[in-house]
C-alpha positions in Angstrom: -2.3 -23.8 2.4 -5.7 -23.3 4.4 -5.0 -25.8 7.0 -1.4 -24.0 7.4 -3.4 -20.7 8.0 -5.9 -22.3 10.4 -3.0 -22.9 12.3 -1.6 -20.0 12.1 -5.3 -17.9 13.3 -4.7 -20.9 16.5 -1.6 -19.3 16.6 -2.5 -15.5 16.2 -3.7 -15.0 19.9 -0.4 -16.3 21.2 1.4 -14.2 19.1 -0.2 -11.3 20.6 0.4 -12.0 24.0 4.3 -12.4 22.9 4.4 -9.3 20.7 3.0 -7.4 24.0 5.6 -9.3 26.2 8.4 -8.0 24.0 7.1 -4.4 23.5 4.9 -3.9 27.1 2.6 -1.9 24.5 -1.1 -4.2 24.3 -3.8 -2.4 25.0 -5.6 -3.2 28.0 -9.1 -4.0 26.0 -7.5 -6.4 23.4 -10.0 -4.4 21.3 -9.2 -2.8 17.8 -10.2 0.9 18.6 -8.8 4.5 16.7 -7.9 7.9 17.2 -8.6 10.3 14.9 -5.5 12.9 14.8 -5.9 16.2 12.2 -2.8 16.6 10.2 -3.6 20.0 8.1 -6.4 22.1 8.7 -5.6 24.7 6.1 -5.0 22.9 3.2 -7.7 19.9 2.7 -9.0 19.7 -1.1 -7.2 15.9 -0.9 -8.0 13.7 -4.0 -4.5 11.3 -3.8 -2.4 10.1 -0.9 1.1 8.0 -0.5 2.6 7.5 2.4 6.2 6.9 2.3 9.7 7.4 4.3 10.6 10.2 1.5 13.6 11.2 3.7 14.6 7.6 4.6 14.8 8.7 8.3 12.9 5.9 9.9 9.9 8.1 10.1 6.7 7.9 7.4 6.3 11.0 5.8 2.5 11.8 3.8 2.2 13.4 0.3 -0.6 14.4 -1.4 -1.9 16.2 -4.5 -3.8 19.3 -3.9 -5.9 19.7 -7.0 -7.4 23.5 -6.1 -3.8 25.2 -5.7 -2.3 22.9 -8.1 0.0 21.5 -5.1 1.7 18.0 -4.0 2.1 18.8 -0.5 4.6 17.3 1.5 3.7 16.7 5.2 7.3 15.3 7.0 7.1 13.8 10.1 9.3 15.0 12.8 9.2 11.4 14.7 7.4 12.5 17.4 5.2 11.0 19.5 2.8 12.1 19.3 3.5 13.1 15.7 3.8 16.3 14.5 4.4 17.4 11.2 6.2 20.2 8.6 4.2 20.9 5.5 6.4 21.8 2.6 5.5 22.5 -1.0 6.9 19.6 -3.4 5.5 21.1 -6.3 3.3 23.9 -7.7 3.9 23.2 -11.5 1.3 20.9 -12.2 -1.9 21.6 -12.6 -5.1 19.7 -10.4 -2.9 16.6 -9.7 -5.0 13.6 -9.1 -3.6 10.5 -7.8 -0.1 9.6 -6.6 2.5 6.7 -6.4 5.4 6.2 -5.1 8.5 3.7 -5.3 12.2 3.8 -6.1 12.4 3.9 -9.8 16.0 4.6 -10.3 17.4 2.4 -7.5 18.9 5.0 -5.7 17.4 4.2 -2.6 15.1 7.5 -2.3 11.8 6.6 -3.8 10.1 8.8 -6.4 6.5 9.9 -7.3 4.4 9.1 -10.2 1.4 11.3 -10.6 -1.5 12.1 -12.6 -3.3 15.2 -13.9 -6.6 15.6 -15.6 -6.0 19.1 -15.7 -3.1 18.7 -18.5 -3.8 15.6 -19.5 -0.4 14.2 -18.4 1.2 11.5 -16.3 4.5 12.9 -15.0 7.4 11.3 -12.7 9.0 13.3 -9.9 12.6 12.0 -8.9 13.5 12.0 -5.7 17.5 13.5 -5.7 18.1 13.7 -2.3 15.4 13.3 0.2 15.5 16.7 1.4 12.3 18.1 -1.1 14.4 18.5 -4.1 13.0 16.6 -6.9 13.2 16.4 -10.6 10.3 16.4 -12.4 9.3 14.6 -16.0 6.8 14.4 -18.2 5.9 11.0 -19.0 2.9 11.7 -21.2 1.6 14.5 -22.4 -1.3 13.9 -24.1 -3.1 11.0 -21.7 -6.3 12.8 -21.5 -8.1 13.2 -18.1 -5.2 11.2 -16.7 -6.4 9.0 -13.7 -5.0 6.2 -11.8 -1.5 5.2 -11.3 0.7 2.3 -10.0 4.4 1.4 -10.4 5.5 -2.6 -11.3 7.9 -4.0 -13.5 5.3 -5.6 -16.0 8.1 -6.8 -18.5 10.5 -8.8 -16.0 13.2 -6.8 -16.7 14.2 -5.8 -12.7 13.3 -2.1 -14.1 9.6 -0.3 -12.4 7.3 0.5 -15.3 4.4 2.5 -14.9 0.7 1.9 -15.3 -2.0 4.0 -15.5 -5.5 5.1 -17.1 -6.9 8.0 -18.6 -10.4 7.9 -18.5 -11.4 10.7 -21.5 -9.3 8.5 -23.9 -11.0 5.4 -22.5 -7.3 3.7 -22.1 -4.9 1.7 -19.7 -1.5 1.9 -20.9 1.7 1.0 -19.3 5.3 2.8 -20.0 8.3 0.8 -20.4 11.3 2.1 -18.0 14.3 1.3 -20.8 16.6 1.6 -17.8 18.7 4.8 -18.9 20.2 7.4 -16.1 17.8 9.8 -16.9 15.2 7.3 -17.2 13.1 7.3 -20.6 9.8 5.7 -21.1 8.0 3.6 -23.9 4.2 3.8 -24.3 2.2 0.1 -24.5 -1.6 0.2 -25.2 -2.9 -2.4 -22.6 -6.5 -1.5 -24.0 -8.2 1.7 -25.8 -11.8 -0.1 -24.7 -11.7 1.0 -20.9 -14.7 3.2 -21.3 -14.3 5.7 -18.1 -11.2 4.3 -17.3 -10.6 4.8 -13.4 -8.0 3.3 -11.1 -5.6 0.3 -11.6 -4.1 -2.2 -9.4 -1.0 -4.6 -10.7 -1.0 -8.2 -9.3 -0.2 -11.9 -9.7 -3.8 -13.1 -10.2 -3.2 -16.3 -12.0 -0.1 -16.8 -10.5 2.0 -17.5 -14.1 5.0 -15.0 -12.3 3.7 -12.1 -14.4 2.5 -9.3 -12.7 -1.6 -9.0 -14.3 -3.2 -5.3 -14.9 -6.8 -4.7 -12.9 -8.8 -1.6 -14.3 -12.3 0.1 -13.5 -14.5 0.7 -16.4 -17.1 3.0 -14.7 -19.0 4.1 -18.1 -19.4 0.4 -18.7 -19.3 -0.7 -14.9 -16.8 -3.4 -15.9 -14.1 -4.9 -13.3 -11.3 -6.4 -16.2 -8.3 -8.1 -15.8 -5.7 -8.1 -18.6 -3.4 -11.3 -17.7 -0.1 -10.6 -18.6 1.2 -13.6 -21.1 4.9 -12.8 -20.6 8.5 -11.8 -22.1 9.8 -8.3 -22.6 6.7 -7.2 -24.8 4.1 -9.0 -23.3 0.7 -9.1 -24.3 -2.7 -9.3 -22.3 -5.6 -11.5 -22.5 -8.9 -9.6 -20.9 -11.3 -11.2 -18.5 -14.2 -9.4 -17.4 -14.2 -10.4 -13.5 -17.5 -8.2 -12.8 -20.3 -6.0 -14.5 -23.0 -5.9 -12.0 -21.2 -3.3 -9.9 -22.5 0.4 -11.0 -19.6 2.8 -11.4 -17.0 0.8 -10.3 -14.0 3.7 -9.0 -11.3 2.0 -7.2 -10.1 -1.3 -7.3 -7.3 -3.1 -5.4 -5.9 -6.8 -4.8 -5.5 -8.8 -1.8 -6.3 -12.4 -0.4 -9.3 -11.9 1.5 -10.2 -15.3 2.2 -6.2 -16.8 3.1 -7.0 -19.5 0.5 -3.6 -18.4 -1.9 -5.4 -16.8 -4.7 -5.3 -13.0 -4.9 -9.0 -11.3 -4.8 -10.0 -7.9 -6.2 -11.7 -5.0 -3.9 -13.7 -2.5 -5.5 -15.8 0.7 -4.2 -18.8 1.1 -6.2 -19.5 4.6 -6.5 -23.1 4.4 -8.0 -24.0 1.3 -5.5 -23.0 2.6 -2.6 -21.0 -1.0 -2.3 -17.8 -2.2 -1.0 -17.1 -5.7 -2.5 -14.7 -8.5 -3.1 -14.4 -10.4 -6.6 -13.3 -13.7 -5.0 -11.1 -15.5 -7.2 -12.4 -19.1 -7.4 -9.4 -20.6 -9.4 -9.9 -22.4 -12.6 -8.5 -22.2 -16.4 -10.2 -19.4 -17.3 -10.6 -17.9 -13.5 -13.8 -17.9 -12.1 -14.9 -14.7 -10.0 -17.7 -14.8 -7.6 -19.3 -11.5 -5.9 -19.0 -10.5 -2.2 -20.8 -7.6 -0.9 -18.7 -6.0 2.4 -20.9 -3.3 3.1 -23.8 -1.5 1.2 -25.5 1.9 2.0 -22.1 3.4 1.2 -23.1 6.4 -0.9 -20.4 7.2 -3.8 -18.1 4.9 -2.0 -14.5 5.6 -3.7 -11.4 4.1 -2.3 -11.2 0.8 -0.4 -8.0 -0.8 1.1 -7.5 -3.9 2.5 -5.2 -5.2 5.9 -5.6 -6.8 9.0 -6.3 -4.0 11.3 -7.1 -6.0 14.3 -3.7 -8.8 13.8 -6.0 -11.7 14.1 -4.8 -13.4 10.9 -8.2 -12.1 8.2 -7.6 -9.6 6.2 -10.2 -6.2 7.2 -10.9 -3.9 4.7 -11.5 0.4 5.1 -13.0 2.2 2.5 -14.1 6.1 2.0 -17.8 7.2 1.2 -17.7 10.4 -1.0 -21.4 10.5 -0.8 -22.7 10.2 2.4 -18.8 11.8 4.3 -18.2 8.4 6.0 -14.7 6.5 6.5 -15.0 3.0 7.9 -13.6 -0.2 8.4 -14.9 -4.3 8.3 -13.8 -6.8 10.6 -13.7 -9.9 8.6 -15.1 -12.6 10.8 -14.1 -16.0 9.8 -16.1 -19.4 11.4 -15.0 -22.2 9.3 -14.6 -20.4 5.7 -18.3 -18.7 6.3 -16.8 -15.2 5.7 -19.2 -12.3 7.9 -18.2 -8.5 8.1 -19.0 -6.5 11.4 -18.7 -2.7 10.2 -17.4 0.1 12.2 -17.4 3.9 11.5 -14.6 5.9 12.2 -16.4 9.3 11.0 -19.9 10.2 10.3 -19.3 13.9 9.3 -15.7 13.4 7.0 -17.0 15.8 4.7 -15.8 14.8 0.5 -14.4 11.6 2.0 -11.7 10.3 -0.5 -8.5 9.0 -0.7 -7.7 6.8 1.9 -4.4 4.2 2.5 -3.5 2.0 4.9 0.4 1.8 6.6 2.2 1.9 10.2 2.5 5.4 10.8 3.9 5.6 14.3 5.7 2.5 13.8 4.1 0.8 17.0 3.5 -2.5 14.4 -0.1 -2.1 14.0 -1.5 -0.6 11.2 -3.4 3.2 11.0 -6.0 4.6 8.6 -4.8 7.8 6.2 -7.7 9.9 5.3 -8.4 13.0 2.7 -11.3 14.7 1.8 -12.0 16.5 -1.4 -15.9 18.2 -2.4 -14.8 19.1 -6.1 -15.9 22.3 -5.3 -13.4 24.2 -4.5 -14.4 26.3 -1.7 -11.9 24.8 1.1 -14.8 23.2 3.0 -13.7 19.3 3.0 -12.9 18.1 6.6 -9.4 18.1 7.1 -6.6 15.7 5.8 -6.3 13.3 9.0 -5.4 10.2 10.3 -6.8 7.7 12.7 -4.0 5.9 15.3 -4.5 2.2 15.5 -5.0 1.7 19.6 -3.8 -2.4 19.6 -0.6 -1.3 20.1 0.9 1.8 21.5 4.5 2.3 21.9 6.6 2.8 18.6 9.2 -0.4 18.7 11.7 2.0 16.5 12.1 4.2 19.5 12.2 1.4 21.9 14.7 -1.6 19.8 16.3 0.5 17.9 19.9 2.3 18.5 20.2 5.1 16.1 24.3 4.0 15.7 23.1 1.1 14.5 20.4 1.9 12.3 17.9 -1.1 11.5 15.4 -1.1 8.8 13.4 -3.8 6.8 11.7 -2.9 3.9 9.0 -3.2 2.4 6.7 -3.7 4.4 4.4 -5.8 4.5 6.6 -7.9 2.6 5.7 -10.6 -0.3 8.6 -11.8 -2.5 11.6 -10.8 -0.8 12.9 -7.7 2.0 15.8 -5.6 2.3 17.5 -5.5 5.5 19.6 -2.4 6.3 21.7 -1.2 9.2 25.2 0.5 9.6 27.6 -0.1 12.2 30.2 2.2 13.8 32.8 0.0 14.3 34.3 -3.7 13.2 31.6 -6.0 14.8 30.5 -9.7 15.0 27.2 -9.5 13.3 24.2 -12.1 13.5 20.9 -12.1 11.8 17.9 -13.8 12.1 14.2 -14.4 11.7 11.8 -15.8 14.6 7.9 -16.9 14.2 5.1 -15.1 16.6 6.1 -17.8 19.2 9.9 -16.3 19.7 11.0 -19.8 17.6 13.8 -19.2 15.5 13.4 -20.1 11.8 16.5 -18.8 10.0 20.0 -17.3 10.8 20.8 -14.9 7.8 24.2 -14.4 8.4 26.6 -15.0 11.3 30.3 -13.0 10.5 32.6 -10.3 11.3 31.6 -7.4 9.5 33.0 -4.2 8.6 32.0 -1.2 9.7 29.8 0.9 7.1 26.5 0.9 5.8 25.3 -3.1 5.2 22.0 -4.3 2.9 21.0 -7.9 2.6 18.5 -9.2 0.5 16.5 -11.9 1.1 14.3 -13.8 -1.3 11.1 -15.0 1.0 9.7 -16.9 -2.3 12.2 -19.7 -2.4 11.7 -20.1 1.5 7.9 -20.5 1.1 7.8 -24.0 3.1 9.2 -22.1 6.1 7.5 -18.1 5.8 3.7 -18.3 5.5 2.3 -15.1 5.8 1.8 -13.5 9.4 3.9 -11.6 11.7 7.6 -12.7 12.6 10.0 -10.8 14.2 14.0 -10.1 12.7 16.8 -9.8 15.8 20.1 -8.3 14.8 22.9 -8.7 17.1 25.7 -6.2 16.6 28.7 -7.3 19.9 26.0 -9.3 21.8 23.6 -6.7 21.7 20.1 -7.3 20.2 17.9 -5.0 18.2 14.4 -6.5 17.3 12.3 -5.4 14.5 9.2 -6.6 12.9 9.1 -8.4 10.0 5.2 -8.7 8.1 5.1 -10.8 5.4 1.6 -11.1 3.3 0.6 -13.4 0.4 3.6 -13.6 -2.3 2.5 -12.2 -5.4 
């Protein structure tokens, strides 16, 4: 695996150069720089952020919970460039939502909200019916008290999205079993009653048994725990702490810093103004060992993880409540020795909070979503922005794409397997395939006549692992001899 990935970092600066042949879009520095952009001065008490196509319209759209006016606030992108946005009201029923999810839970190809309120003590699901701001909304639990994190993962294998979260007054994790009806109902699972100041949750493949394993924050106890999921339809967990050195441990998330196949934890350490790493060592039982990314990070909160500069190691960005800082690490990588260069995007992002990292102007680098939220309630946070990755410039949607033929791949990044969508106006000969960095071709997915409609193919990236490794690739569609490119970023398979 790691000699594959030193290959592919030989690779990476190659890639580049044929990413800006194809797109004309490079920067002239080469140099990973951001533009802050204000999305909504008027409404900026911010505590949880997903960014998502709500509308499926090519175009990703924000949503966040407003905890002061008891708001999730949609902000739709208009597909501008540069963007511009309509704020619309989602819903004003619940009261100081928290944090946010979002995926398709019903399989109706709109995705859906899951969302968490400590001021009711409830976890409720918002159904998506149309993408046009109409949504449904249920009560999941109603008596999760102080209600905190959230996530969405089918934790019992049964091709149905469960939902995780934590409420930190009970001290509890618990996931809810999606029994698959049309409307959906749930089934409460203790995962653990022992989560003392439960905070945030992450779902992964840790020990990489094919069952997604449950990451939770203990800040009472300052405890980093992983329950591994042992399987079947009711699984059961076995806990490992992975950390308990960290004070106040708030969020925690998953990703392979260190390319070497085995998912790591993040985690912003409120009370030690740390962002770290648990880097997962391997072994029967696992063996974690502690990075620190950045200290002097007052009350950090939320930290993300993606490779912001496209040079094959993963970054990180993370949110200082405290001391009203966003920033991001550039992971520098000499032979496995592992060294972070840190660089501030804002000094002055007063209650600096929720933060998440996704293409949001679709140029195929990756921007920084930022909220702010002083607990205060007097308006005064700095206001719900976001910060425009510079590598890249042009938006390959508005350049490849033909909106008659409309071409999406999703998710992305992608791990296990991606959906690729388009929908033809007439009878056409259809071709499509998959290309490395290097413009090599790799694999023809189909190569027919095809009817003309709507068309979805699904491709399962695991059983191809000998051929995609994670990195950037690029998927041509040819519709009548005409090409359409789009990119295609695959990350560690779960």
């Amino acid at each position: 695996m790691k000699s594959i990935l030193i290959k592919f970092k030989l690779l990476i600066s190659t890639a580049v150069m044929f990413m800006a042949l194809i797109l004309n879009v490079h920067n002239a520095t080469g140099q990973t720089t951001f533009d802050q952009h204000e999305i909504d001065q008027e409404h900026t008490a911010v505590s949880g952020i997903t960014c998502i196509d709500y509308d499926m319209d090519d175009d990703i759209d924000i949503i966040a919970c407003h905890r002061v006016l008891n708001q999730v606030l949609l902000w739709e992108n208009n597909g501008d460039a540069p963007a511009t946005w309509t704020k619309k009201v989602v819903t004003n029923s619940i009261t100081r939502p928290l944090y946010i999810c979002s995926e398709d839970i019903n399989s109706d190809d709109f995705p859906d909200l899951i969302i968490s309120s400590g001021g009711s003590d409830a976890v409720y699901c918002l159904m998506n019916l149309d993408g046009d701001n109409n949504w449904e909304t249920f009560t999941i639990d109603a008596g999760f008290n102080n209600a905190h994190g959230v996530c969405i993962a089918d934790i019992n294998d049964d091709g149905f999205a469960d939902i995780v979260a934590t409420a930190a007054a009970d001290n509890t994790i618990a996931w809810w079993e999606n029994n698959g009806n049309n409307p959906e109902n749930w089934t409460k699972n203790i995962v653990s009653n022992q989560m003392y100041g439960a905070q945030t949750v992450a779902v992964a493949h840790i020990n990489n048994d094919n069952h997604l394993d449950i990451i939770g924050a203990s800040s009472d106890s300052n405890k980093v725990v992983v329950f591994f999921n042992n399987g079947g339809l009711s699984p059961t967990f076995t806990q490992q702490v992975a950390n308990q050195s960290l004070l106040l441990p708030h969020w925690v998330s998953v990703a392979d810093v260190d390319n070497d196949g085995n998912h790591d934890i993040l985690v912003a350490a409120c009370a030690s103004g740390k962002v770290a790493w648990l880097r997962n060592d391997g072994g029967n039982p696992i063996s974690w060992s502690q990075k620190i990314i950045g200290g002097n990070f007052g009350c950090a909160l939320t930290i993300e993880a993606a490779d912001l500069d496209m040079d094959g190691d993963m970054d990180v960005a993370a949110t200082a409540f405290g001391t009203n800082r966003v920033a991001w690490w550039e992971q520098e990588n000499q032979g496995g020795q592992i060294s972070w260069i840190q660089h501030t995007l804002s000094y002055n992002f007063k209650g600096a909070w929720p933060l998440v990292l996704t293409d949001m102007d679709a140029d195929t680098d990756t921007d920084i979503i930022a909220g702010g939220d002083l607990l205060n309630g007097l308006g005064n946070e700095s206001p719900l922005s976001w910060w425009e990755n510079k590598l890249f410039t042009t938006s390959v949607k508005k350049q490849d794409i033909n909106n008659q033929d409309q071409f999406q791949i999703v998710p992305q990044p992608a791990t296990n397997y991606v959906q690729i969508s388009y929908q033809l106006t007439n009878n056409s000969d259809v071709s499509v395939s998959i290309y490395d960095p290097l413009g090599k071709k790799i694999k023809t997915i189909i190569n027919e006549t095809q009817q003309k409609g709507k068309h979805k193919i699904e491709v399962d990236l695991s059983s191809l692992k000998y051929k995609f490794r994670p990195g950037i690739y690029f998927c041509k569609l040819v519709v009548n001899k005409k090409a359409y490119t789009n990119k295609l970023i695959i990350i560690d398979y779960l």
